[in-house]
DONUSE-824549 format. One line per field, with one value per residue (C-alpha): residue number from 1; residue in three letters; x, y, z. Coordinates in steps of 0.2 Angstrom, whole numbers, m for minus. Each point is the difference from the previous one (the first is absolute). Layout:
DONUSE-824549
n	(NUM  ...)
res	(ALA  ...)
xx	(X  ...)
yy	(Y  ...)
zz	(Z  ...)
//
This chain:
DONUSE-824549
n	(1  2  3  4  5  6  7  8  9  10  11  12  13  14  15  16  17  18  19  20  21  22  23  24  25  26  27  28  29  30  31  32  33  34  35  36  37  38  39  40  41  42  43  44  45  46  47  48  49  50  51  52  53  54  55  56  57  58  59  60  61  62  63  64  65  66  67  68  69  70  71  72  73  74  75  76  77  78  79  80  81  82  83  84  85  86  87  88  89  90  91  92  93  94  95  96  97  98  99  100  101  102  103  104  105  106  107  108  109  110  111  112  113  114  115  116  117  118  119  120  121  122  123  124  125  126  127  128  129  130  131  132  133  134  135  136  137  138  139  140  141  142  143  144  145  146  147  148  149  150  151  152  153  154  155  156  157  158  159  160  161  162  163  164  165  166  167  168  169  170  171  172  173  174  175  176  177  178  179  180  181  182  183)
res	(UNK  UNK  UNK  UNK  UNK  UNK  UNK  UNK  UNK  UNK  UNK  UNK  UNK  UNK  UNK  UNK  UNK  UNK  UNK  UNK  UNK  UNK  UNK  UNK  UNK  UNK  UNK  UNK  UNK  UNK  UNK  UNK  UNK  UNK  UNK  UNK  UNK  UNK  UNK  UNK  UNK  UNK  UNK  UNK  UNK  UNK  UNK  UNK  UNK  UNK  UNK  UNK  UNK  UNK  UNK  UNK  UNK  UNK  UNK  UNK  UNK  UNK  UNK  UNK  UNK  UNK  UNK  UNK  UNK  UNK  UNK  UNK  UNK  UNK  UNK  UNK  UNK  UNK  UNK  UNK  UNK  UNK  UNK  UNK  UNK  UNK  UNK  UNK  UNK  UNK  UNK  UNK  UNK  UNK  UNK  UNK  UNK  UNK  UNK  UNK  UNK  UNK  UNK  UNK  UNK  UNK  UNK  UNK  UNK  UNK  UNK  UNK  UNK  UNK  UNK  UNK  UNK  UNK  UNK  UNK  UNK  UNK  UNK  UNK  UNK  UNK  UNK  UNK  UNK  UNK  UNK  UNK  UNK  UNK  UNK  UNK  UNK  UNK  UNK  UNK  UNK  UNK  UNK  UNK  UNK  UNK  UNK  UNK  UNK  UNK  UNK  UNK  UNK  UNK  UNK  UNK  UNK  UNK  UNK  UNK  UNK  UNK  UNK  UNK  UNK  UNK  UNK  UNK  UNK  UNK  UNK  UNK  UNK  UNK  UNK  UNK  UNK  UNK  UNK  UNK  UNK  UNK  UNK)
xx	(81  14  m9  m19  5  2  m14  m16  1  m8  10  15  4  9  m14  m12  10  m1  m16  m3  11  m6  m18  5  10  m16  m13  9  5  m16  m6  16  6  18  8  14  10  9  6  m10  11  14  m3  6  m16  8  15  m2  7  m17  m10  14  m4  m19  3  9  m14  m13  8  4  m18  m5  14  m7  m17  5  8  m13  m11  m16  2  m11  m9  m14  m6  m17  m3  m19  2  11  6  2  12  7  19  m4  m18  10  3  m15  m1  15  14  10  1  5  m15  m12  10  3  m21  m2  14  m8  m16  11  6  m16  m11  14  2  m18  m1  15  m9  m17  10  m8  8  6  12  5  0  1  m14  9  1  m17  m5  12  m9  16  m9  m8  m18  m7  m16  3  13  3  7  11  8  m6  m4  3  m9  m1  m19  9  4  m16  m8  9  m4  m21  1  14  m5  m15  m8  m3  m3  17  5  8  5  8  11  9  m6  0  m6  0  9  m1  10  m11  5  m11  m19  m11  m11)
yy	(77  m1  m16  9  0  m17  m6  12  7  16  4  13  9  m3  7  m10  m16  0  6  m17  m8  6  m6  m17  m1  6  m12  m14  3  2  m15  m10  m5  0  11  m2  13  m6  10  m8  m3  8  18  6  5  4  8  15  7  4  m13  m13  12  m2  m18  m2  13  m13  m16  8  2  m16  m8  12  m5  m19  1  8  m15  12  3  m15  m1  m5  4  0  3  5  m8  m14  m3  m19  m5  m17  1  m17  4  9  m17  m2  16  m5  m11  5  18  13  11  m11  5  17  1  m7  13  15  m7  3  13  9  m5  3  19  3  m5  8  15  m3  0  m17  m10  m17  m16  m9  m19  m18  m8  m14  9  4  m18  m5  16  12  12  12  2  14  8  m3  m12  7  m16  7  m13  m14  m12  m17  m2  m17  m9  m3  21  3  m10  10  16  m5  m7  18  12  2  4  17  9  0  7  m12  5  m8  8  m6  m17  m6  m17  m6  m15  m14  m16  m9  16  12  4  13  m7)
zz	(m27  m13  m9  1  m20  m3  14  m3  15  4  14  m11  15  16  11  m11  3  19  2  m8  9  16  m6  m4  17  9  m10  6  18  3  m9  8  m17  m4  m12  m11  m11  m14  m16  m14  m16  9  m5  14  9  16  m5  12  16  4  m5  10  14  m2  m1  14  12  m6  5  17  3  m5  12  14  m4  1  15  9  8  1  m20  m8  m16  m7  m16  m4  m18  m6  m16  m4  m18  m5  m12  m8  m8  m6  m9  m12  m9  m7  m11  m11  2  m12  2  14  m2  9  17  m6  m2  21  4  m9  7  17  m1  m7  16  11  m10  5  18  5  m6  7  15  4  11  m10  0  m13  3  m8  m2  7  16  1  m1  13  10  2  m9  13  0  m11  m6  m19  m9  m18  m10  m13  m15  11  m16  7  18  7  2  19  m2  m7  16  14  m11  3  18  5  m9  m6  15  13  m15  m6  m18  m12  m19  m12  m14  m16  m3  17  5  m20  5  15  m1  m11  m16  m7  7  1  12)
//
């Protein structure tokens, strides 16, 4: 709350902030995620009786939840969003934009779905090779420049098939081992 300046956040207010709170809490207990709350550029984001207390309720929720042997998880996302930190490499090496760009790119397909109200993930595509992504309808592959021939490969034989929906944005696929293709 007391660092919304210096963040962009749109929460100004102290019923505002825990509403989102309370969201964020809720989208990932029922996803089974974990959560973490840190006070970004130590601008005292927390610095309130009420927001320690709000803290404090939520983590004894998710403690009870945990302990409770019936309480499992398992999300199941409609659309899975596919990403690549290392991609960003391939844009240009010698600036900081080009993994500004994959997390704009992020940020804006994230913005969306979340208000679509679409269930989504966000995974590596490294994790979707090794098949810890859950299976979903449609795969949106965001900033995903340099994809393997041996990614490309499990992307055909996966993925491309029960009329599942697979889009590629910002340049993805532009690159495979061997540099630069079209093909």
């Amino acid at each position: 709350l007391t660092g919304a300046e210096d963040t962009g956040s749109h929460f100004t207010t102290l019923n505002g902030t825990i509403a989102n709170l309370r969201r964020n809490h809720i989208a990932n207990a029922t996803r089974g995620s974990g959560l973490w709350r840190l006070d970004l550029r130590k601008t005292g984001w927390y610095q309130s009786p009420e927001l320690m207390h709000e803290l404090g309720a939520e983590k004894a929720v998710g403690e009870a939840l945990l302990s409770d042997p019936s309480h499992t998880v398992k999300f199941a996302p409609d659309v899975a969003v596919i990403l690549d930190e290392a991609s960003t490499f391939n844009v240009a090496a010698t600036s900081s934009s080009s993994s500004a760009a994959v997390v704009r790119l992020d940020m804006f397909l994230r913005d969306h779905l979340q208000r679509a109200g679409v269930a989504y993930g966000v995974y590596l595509i490294g994790d979707l090779v090794a098949g810890r992504v859950p299976d979903c309808p449609a795969y949106l592959f965001a900033g995903t420049y340099e994809v393997s021939t041996a990614e490309r490969a499990w992307i055909d034989a996966n993925l491309k098939k029960d009329g599942k929906t697979l889009a590629w944005f910002y340049g993805s696929g532009l690159y495979d081992e061997n540099g630069y293709g079209l093909d």
